[in-house]
C-alpha positions, -999 to +999 in steps of 0.1 A: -434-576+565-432-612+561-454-634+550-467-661+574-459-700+563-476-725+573-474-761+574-495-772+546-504-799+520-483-786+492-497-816+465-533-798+474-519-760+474-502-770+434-537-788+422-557-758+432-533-732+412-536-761+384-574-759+388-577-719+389-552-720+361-568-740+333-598-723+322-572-694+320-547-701+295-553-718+259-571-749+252-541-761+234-524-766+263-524-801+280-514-789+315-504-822+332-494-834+369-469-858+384-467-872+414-501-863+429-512-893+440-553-893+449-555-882+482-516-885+486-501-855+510-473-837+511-463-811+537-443-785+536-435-748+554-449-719+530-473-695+519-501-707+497-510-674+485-476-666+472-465-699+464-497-699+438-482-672+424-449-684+415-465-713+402-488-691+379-462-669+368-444-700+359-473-712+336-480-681+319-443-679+312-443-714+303-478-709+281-459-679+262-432-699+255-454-722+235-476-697+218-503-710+233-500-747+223-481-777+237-474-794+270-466-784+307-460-808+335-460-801+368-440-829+387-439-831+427-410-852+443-401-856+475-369-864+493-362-869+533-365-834+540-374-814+509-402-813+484-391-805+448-416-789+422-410-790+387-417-772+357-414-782+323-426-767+294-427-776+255-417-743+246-396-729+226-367-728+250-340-703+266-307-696+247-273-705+262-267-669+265-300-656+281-300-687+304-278-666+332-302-636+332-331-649+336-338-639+374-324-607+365-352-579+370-359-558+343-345-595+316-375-599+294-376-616+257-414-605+253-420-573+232-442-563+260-434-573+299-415-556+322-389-586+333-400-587+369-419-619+371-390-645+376-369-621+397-400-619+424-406-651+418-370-661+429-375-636+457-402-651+469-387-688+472-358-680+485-359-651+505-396-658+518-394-694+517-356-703+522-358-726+495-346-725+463-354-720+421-333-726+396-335-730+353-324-770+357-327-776+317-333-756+286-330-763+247-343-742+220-368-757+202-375-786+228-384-769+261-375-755+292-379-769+332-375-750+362-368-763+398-382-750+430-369-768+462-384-760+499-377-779+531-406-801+541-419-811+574-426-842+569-452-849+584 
């Protein structure tokens, strides 16, 4: 079935995840936000449930990455009618070659996973969400970002 969106304050849904996601990964981690204004709003169509976890599947990924110590920022934009969320990480980066399968189910680099996180997670933007995720930027050794773009509703 699918999943009911609502119009929602996506700068509240992303500090929540932020919130519920801190005590959970290493205290190494400065997990950092941009764009999130005190108070500030932004509204958008989707489903906070899912959309929290694309955004923690993100971080873990992102927390992996760095072996448990470094920086993620989470950075909200918005234009006239989308909101863009992005995630940048301090890892260790995505090779040139792995770059192009990394939506790809079963695409792992981990000695243990299963390669289905990103390849939901790109399901669930786009198909669920009609938006959009991409790998903007990777370098090995300096980090990686990832983009997810929904329409907003600006209201």
């Amino acid at each position: 079935s699918q999943p009911e969106l609502k119009s929602e304050n996506i700068a509240q849904a992303l500090q929540n995840t932020a919130s519920y996601m801190r005590p959970r990964i290493s205290k190494q981690v400065e997990l950092n936000l941009v764009g999130f204004e005190k108070g500030g709003e932004v509204w958008a169509q989707f489903n906070p449930s899912l959309l929290s976890w694309v955004l923690e599947n993100l971080l873990r990924n992102a927390v992996d990455a760095m072996e448990g110590k470094g920086t993620i920022t989470i950075i909200l934009t918005t234009k006239t009618d989308s909101v863009i969320i992005d995630v940048e990480d301090t890892g260790k980066g995505i090779s040139r070659t792995d770059m192009r399968n990394v939506f790809t189910p079963g695409f792992t680099t981990k000695n243990r996973g299963w390669g289905l996180g990103l390849s939901l997670t790109k399901r669930i933007i786009e198909e669920y969400h009609g938006g959009s995720i991409s790998l903007l930027k990777s370098e090995p050794g300096v980090g990686t970002t990832f983009r997810i773009t929904l329409r907003s509703n600006g209201k």
